[in-house]
The first five atom37 places (N, CA, C, CB, O) and aatype in JSON, in Angstrom:
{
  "aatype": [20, 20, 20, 20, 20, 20, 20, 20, 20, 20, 20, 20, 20, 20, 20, 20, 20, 20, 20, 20, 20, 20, 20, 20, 20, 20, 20, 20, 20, 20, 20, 20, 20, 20, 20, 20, 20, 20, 20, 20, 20, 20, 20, 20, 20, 20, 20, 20, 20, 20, 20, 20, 20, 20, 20, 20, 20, 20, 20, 20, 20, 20, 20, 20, 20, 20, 20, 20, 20, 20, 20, 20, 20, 20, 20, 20, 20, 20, 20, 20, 20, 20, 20, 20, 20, 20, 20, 20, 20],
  "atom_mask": [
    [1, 1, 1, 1, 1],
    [1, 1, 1, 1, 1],
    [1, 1, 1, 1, 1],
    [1, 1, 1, 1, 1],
    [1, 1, 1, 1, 1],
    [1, 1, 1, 1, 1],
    [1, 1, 1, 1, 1],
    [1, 1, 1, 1, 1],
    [1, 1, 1, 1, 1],
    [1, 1, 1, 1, 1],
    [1, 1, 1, 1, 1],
    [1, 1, 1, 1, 1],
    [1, 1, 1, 1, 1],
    [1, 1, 1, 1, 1],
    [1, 1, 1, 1, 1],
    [1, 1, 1, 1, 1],
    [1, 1, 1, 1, 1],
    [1, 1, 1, 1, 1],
    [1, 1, 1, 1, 1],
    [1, 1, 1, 1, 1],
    [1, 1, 1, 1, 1],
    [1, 1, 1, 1, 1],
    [1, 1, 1, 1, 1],
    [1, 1, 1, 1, 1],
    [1, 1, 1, 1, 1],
    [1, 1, 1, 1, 1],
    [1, 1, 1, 1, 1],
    [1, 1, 1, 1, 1],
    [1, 1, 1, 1, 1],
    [1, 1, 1, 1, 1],
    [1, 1, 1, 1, 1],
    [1, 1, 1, 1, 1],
    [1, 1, 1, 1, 1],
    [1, 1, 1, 1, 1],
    [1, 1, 1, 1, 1],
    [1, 1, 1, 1, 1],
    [1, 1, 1, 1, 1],
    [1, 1, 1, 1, 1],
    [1, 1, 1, 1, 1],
    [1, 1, 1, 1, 1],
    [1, 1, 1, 1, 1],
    [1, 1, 1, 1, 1],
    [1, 1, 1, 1, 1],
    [1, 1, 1, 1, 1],
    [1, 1, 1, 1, 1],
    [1, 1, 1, 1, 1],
    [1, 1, 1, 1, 1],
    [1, 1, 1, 1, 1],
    [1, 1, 1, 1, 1],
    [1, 1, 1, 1, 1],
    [1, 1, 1, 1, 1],
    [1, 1, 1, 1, 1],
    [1, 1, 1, 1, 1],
    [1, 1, 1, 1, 1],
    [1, 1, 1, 1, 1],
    [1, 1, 1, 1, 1],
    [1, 1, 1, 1, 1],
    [1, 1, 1, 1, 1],
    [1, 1, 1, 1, 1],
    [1, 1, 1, 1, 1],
    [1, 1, 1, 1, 1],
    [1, 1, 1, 1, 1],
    [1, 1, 1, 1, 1],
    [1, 1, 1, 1, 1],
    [1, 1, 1, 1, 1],
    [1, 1, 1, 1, 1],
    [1, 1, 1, 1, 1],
    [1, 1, 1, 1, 1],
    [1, 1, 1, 1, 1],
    [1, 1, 1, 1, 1],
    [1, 1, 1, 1, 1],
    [1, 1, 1, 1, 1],
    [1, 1, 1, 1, 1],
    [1, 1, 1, 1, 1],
    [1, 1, 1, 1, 1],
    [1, 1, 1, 1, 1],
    [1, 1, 1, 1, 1],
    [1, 1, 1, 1, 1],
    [1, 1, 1, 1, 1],
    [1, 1, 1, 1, 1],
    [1, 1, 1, 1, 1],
    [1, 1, 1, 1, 1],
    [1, 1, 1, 1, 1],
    [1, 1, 1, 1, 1],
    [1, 1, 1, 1, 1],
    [1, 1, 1, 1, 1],
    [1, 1, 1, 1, 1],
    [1, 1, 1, 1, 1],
    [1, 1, 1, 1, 1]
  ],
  "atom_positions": [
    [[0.85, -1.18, 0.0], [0.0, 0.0, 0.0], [0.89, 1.24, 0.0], [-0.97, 0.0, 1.23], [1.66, 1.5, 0.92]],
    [[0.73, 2.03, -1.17], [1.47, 3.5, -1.22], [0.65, 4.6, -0.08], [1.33, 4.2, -3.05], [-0.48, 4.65, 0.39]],
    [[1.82, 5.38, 0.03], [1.38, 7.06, 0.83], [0.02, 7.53, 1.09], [1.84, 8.32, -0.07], [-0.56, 7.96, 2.09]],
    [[-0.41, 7.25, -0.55], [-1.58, 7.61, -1.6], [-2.82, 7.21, -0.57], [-1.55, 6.58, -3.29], [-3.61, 7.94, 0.02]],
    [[-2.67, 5.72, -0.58], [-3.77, 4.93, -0.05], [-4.04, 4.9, 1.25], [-3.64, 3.73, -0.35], [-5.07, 4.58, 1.86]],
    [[-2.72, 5.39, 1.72], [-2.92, 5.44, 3.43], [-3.84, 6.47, 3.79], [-1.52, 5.78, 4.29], [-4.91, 6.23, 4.34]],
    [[-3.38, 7.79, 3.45], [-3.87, 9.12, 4.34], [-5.48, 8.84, 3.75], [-2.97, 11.03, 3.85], [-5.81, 8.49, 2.62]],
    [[-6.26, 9.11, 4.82], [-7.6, 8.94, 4.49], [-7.62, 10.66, 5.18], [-8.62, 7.37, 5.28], [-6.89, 11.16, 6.04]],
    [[-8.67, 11.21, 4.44], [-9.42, 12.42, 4.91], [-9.93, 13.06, 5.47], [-9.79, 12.65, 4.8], [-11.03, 13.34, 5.0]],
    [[-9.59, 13.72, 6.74], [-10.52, 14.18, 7.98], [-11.81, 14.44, 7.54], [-10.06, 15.47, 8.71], [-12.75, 14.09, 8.24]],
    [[-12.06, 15.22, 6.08], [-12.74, 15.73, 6.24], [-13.26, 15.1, 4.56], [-12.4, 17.07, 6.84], [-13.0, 15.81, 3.59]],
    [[-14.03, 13.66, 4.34], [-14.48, 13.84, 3.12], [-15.36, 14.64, 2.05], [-14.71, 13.17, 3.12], [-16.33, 15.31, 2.43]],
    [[-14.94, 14.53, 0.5], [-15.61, 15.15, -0.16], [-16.88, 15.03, -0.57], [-15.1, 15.25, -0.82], [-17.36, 14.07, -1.17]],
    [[-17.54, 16.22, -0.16], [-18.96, 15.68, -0.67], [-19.21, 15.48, -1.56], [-19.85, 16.13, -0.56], [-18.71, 16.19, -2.44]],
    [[-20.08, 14.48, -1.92], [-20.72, 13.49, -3.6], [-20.95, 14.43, -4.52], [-22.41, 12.55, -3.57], [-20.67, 14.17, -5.69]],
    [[-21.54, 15.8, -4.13], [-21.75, 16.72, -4.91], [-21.33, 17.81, -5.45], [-22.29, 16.92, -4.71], [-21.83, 18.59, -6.26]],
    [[-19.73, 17.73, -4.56], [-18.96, 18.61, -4.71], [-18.65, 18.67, -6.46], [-17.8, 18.32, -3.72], [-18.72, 17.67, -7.17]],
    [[-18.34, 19.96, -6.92], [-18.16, 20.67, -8.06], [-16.65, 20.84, -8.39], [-18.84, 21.94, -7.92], [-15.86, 20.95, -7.45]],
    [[-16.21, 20.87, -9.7], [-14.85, 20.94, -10.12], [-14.03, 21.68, -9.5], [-14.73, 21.27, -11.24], [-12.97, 21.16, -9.13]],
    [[-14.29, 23.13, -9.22], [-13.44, 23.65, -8.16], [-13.23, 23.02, -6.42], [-13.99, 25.02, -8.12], [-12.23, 23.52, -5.9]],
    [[-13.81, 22.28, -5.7], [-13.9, 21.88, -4.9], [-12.83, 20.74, -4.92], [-15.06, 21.76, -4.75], [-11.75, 20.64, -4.33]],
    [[-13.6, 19.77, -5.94], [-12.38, 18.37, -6.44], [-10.99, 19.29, -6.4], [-12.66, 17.51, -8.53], [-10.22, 19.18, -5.44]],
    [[-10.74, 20.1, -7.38], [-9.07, 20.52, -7.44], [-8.67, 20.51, -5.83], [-8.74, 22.35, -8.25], [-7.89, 19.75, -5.25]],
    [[-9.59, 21.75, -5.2], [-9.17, 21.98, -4.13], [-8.45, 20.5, -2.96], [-10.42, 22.74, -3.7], [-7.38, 20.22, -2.41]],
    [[-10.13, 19.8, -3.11], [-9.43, 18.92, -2.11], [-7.99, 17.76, -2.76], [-10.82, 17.94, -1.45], [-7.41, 16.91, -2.1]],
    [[-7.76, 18.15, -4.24], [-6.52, 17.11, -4.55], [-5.1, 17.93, -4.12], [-6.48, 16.65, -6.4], [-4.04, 17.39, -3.81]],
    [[-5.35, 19.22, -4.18], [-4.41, 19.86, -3.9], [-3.82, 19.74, -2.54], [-4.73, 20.93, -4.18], [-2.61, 19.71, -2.32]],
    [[-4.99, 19.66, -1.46], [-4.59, 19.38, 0.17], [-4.02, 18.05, 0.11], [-5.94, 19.38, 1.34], [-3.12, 17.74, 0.89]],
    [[-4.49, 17.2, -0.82], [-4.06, 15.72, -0.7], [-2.78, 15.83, -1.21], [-4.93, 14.61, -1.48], [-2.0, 15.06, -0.63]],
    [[-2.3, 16.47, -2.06], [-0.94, 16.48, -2.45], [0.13, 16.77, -1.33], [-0.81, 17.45, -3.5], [1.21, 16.23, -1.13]],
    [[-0.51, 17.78, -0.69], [0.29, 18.42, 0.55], [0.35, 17.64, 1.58], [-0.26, 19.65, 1.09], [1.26, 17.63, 2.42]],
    [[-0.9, 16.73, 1.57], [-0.62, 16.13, 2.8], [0.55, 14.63, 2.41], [-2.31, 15.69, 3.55], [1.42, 14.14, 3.13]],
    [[0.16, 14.28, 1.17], [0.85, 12.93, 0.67], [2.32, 13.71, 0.92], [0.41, 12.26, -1.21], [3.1, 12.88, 1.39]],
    [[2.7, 14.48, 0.83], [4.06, 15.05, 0.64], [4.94, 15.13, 2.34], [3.8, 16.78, -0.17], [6.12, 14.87, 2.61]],
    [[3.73, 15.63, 3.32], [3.77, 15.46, 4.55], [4.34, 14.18, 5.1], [2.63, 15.65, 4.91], [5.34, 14.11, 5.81]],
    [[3.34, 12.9, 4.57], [3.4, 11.88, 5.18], [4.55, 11.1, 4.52], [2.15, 11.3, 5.23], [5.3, 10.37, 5.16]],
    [[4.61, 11.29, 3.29], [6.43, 10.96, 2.62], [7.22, 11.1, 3.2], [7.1, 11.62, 1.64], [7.92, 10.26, 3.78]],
    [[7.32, 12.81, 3.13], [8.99, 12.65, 3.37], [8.94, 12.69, 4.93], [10.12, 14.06, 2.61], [9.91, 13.3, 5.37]],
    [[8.05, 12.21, 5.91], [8.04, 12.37, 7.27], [8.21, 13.88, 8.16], [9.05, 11.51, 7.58], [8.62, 14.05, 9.31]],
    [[7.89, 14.52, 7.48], [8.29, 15.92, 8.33], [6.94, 16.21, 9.52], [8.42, 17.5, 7.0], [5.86, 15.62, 9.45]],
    [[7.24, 17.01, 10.36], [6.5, 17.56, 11.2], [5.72, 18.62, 11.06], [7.07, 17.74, 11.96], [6.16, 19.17, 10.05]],
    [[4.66, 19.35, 11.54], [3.78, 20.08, 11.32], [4.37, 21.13, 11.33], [2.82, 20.0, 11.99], [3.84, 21.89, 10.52]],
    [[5.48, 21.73, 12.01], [6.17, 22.69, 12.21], [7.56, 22.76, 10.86], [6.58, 22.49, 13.81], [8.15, 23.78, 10.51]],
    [[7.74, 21.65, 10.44], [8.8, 21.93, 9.15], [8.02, 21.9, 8.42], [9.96, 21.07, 8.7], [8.56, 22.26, 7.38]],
    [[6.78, 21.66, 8.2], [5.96, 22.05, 6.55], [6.1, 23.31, 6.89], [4.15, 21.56, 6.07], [7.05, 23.99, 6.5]],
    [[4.81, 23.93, 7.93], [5.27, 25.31, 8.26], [6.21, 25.76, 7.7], [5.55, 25.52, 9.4], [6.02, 26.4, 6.67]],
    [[7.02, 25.64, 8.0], [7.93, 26.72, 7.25], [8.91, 26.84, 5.73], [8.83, 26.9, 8.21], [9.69, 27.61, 5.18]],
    [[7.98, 24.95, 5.41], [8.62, 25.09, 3.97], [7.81, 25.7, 3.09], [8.97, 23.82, 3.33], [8.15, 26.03, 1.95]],
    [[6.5, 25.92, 3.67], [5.46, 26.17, 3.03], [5.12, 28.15, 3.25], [4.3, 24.99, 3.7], [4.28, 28.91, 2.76]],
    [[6.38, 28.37, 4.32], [6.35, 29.74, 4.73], [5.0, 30.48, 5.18], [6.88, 30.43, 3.66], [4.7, 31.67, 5.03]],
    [[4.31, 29.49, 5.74], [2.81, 29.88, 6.42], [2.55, 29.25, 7.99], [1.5, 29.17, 5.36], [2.95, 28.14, 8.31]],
    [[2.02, 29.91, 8.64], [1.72, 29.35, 10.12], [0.82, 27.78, 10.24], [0.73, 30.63, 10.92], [-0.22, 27.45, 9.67]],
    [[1.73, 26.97, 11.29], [0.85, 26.16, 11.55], [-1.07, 25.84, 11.63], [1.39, 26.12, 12.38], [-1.9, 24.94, 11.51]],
    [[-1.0, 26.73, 11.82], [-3.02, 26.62, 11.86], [-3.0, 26.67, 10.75], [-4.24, 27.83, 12.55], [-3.39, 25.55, 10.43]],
    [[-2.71, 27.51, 9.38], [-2.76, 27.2, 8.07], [-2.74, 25.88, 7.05], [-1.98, 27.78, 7.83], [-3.44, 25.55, 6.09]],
    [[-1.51, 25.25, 7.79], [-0.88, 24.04, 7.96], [-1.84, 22.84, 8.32], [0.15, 24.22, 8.97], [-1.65, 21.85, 7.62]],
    [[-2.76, 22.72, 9.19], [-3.22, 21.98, 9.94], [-4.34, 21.73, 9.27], [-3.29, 22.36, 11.16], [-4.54, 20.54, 9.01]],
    [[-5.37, 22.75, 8.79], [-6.35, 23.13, 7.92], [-6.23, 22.83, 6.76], [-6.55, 24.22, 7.9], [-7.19, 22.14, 6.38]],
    [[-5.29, 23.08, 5.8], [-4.75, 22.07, 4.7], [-4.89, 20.64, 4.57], [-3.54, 22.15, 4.67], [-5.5, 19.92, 3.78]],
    [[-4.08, 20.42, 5.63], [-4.0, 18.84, 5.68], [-5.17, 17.84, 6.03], [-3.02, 18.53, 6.65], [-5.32, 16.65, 5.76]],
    [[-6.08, 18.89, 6.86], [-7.39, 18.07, 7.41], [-8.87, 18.58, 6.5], [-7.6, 18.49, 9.32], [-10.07, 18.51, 6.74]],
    [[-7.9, 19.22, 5.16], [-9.23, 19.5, 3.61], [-10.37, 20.6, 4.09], [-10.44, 17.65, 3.14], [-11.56, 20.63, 3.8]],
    [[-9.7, 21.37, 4.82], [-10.62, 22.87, 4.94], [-10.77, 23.47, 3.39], [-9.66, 24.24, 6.04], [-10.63, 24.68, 3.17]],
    [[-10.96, 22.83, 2.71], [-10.49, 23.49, 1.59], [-11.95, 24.49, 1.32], [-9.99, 22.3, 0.27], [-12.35, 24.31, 0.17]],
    [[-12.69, 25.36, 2.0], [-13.51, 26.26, 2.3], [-13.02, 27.53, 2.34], [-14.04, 25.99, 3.32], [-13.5, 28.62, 2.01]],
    [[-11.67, 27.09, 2.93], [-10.99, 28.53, 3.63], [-9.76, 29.3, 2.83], [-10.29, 28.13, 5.17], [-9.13, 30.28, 3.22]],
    [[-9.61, 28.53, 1.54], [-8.01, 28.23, 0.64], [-8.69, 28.77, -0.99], [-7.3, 25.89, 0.62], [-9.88, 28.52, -1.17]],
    [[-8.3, 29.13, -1.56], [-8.61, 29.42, -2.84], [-7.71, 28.78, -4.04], [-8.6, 30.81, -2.88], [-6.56, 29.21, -3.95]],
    [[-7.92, 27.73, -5.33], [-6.98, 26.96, -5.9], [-5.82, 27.24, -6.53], [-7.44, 26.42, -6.56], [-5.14, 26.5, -7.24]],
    [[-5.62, 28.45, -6.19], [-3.97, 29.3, -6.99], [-3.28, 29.39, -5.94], [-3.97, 31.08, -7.75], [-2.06, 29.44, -6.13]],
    [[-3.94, 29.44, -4.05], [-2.92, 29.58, -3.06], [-2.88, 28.36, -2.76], [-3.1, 30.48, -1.93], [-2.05, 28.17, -1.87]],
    [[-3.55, 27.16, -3.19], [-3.08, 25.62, -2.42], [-2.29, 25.34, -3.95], [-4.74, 24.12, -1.79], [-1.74, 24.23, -3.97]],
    [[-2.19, 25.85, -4.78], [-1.82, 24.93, -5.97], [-0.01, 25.96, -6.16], [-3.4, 25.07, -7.75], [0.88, 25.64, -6.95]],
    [[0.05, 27.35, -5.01], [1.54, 27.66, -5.01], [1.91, 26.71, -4.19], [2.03, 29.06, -4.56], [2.94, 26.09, -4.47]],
    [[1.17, 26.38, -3.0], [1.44, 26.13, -1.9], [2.09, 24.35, -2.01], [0.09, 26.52, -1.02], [2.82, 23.74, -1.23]],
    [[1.7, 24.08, -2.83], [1.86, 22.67, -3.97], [3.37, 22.86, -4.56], [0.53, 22.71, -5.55], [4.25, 22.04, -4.28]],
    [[3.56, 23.77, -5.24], [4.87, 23.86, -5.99], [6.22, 24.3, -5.0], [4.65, 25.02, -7.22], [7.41, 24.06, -5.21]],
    [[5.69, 24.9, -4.02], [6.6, 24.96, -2.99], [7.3, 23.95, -2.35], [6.11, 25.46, -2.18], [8.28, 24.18, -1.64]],
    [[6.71, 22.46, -2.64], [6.86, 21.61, -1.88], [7.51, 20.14, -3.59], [5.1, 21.5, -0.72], [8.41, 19.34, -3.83]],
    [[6.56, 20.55, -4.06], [6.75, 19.93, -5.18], [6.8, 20.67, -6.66], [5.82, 19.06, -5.11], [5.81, 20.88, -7.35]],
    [[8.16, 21.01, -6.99], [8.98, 21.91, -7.79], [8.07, 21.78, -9.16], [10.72, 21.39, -7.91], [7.8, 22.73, -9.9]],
    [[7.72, 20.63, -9.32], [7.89, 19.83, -11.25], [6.29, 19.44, -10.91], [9.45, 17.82, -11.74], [5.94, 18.61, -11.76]],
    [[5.26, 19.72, -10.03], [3.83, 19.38, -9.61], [2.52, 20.19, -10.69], [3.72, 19.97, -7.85], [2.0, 21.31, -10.66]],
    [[2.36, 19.11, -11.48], [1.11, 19.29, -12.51], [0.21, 18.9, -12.57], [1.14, 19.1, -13.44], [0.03, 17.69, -12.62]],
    [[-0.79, 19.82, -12.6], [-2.18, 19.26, -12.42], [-2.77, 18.56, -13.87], [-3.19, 20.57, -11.9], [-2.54, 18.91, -15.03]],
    [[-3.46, 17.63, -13.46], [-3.38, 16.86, -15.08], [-4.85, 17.64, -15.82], [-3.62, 14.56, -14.97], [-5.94, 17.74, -15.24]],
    [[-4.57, 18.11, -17.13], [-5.86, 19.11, -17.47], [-6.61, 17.36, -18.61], [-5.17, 21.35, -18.79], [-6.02, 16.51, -19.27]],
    [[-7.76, 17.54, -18.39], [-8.76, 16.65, -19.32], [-9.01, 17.86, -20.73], [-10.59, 16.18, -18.26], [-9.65, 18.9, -20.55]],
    [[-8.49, 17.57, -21.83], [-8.53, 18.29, -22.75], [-10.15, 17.95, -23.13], [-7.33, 18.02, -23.76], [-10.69, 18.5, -24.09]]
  ]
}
């Protein structure tokens, strides 16, 4: 079982959630898969991510209510340099 399959979602997506929502919550999932990789602590994302822990925490547990998809999708490349979102032509 990969990274992928482990982290389950504090907070699942609802059935009805809409395309902006989906990005959103893949984007927290990226952050968090990246979390649970390379093993870091809540306090070294923090600051790779150059944002306060409560920011941090909220991310990872799919507040994605509170995040807009250009600041989780920098917040993405910060962590993962070469990170593309796959477009459905």
């Amino acid at each position: 079982m990969d990274i992928a399959e482990k982290v389950d979602a504090a907070r699942p997506l609802p059935e009805d959630a809409d395309a902006i929502d989906k990005l959103k919550y893949k984007l927290c999932r990226e952050i968090l898969i990246f979390k649970e990789s390379k093993g870091v602590t809540l306090d070294e994302l923090a600051e790779k991510l150059e944002i306060g822990k409560t920011d941090v925490s909220k991310i990872i547990n799919y507040h994605i209510d509170r995040y807009t998809n250009d600041k989780l999708y920098r917040l993405a490349l910060k962590l993962i340099p070469n990170f593309e979102l796959g477009a459905k032509a």
